[in-house]
C-alpha positions in Angstrom: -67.6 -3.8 52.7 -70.2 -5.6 50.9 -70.3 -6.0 46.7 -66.4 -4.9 46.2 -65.8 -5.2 42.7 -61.7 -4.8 40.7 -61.7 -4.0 37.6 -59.9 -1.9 34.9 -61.1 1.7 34.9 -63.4 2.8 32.1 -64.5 5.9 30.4 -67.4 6.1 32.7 -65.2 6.3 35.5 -63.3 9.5 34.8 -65.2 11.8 36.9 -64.8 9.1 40.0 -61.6 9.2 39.4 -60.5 12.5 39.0 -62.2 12.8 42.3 -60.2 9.7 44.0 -57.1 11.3 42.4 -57.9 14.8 44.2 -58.7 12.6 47.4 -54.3 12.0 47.7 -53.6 15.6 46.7 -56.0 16.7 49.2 -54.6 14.7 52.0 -51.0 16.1 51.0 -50.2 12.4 50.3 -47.2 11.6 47.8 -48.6 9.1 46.4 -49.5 9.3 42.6 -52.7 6.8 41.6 -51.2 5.0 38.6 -49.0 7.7 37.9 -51.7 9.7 36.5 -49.9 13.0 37.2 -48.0 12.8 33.8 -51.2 12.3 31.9 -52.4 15.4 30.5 -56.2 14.0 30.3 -58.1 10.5 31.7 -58.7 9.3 27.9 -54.7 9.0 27.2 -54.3 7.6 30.3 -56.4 5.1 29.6 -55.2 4.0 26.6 -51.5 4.1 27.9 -52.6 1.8 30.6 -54.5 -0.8 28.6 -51.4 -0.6 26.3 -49.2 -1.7 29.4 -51.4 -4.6 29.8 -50.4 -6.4 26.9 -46.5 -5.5 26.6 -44.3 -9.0 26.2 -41.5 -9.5 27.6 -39.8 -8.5 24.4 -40.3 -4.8 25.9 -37.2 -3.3 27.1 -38.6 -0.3 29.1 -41.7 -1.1 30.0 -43.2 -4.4 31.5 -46.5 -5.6 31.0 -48.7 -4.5 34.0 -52.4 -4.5 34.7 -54.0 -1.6 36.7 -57.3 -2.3 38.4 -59.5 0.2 40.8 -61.5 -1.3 43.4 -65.3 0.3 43.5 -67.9 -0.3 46.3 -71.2 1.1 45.3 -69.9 2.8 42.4 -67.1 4.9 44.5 -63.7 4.0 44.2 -62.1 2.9 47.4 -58.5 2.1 45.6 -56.4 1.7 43.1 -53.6 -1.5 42.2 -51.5 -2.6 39.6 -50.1 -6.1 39.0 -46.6 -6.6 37.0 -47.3 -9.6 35.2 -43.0 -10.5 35.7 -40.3 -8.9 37.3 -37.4 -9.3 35.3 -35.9 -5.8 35.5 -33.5 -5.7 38.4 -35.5 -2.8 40.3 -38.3 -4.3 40.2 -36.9 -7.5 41.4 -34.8 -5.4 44.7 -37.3 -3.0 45.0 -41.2 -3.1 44.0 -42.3 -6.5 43.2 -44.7 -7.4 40.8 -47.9 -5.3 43.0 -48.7 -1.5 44.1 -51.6 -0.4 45.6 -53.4 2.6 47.3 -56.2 3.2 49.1 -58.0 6.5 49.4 -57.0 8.5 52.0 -60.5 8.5 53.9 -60.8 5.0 53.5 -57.7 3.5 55.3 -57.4 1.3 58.1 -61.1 -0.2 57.1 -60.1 -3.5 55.3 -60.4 -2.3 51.8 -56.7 -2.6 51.3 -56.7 -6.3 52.5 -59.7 -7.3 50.4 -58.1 -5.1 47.3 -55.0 -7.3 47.6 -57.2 -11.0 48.0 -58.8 -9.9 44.7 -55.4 -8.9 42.7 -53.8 -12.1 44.2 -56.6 -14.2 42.4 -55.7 -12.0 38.9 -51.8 -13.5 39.8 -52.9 -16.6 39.7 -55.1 -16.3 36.3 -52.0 -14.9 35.1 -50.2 -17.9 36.0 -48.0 -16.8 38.6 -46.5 -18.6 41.4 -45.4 -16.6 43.5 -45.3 -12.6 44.2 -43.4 -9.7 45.7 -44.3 -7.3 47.2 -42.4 -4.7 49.2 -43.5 -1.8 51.3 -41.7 1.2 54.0 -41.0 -0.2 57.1 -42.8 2.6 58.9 -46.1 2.1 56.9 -47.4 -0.6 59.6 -51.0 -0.4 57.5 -49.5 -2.3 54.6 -47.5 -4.6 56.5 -50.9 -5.6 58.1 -52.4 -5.6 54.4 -49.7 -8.1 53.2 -49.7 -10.3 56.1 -53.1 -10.6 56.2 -52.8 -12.2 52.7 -50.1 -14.8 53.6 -47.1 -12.5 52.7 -43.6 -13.9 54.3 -41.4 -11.4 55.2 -37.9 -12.0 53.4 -36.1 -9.3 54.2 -35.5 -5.5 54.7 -33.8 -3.7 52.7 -31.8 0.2 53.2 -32.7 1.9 50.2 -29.8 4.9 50.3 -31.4 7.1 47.4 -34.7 7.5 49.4 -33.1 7.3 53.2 -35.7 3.9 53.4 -36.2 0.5 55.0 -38.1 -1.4 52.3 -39.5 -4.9 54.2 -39.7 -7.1 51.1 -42.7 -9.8 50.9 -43.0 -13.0 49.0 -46.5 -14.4 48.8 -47.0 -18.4 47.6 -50.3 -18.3 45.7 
């Protein structure tokens, strides 16, 4: 796990990524890389997420975010993306200000603790804090992940709409 590098994706890195993306549909997983399933091609996608990178907080949909993948000898190993504030309420009860996935085939290795290290450094260059972070109760990997990184459990939470137990984190950075 040598030579990990997060950074925002680039144009070179489409047909990595269309191959990362395929990686979670292959493993029947419902997770959905930086929501690229509503992108009808890698270039707009692209665009759209550099624009979410510099949204105020003048927004009133969106929030500005920063998406990052994490690339070890060229192949990407996993995706995150960093809210840069959580004023919006389900963001705040819910998500928190960071998401991440790893590929399937790479779990359970220590990329997903070493991902998060690096984004919590990019929290603090943005100037925050503090950050939350929430994850299922049953996904024991990511409760590892967060711990690892100094995250305090503050509570679990029923989440009716999805029939979940959220365990909401706060990290001091």
């Amino acid at each position: 796990m040598e030579n990990l590098i997060l950074r925002f994706p680039t144009l070179e890195d489409k047909d990595n990524w269309l191959k990362y993306y395929r990686s979670f549909k292959k493993s029947n997983s419902d997770s959905d890389p930086l929501n690229y399933s509503k992108y009808k091609n890698y270039e707009k996608f692209l665009i759209d997420i550099g624009k979410q990178e510099c949204l105020t907080k003048k927004a009133k949909k969106n929030i500005a975010t920063s998406s990052y993948i994490l690339l070890e000898k060229g192949n990407i190993i996993g995706h995150i993306f960093i809210h840069h504030y959580i004023d919006l309420s389900i963001l705040k009860d819910y998500e928190g200000h960071i998401g991440y996935g790893i590929k399937p085939q790479e779990r359970n290795k220590g990329y997903g603790t070493k991902m998060l290290s690096l984004a919590l450094d990019k929290c603090h260059d943005l100037g925050l804090k503090e950050v939350y972070i929430s994850c299922d109760k049953n996904n024991i990997s990511s409760s590892k992940v967060i711990e690892k990184n100094n995250g305090k459990l503050l509570e679990e939470v029923y989440i009716p709409e999805e029939n979940i137990i959220l365990k909401k984190y706060k990290i001091v950075l």
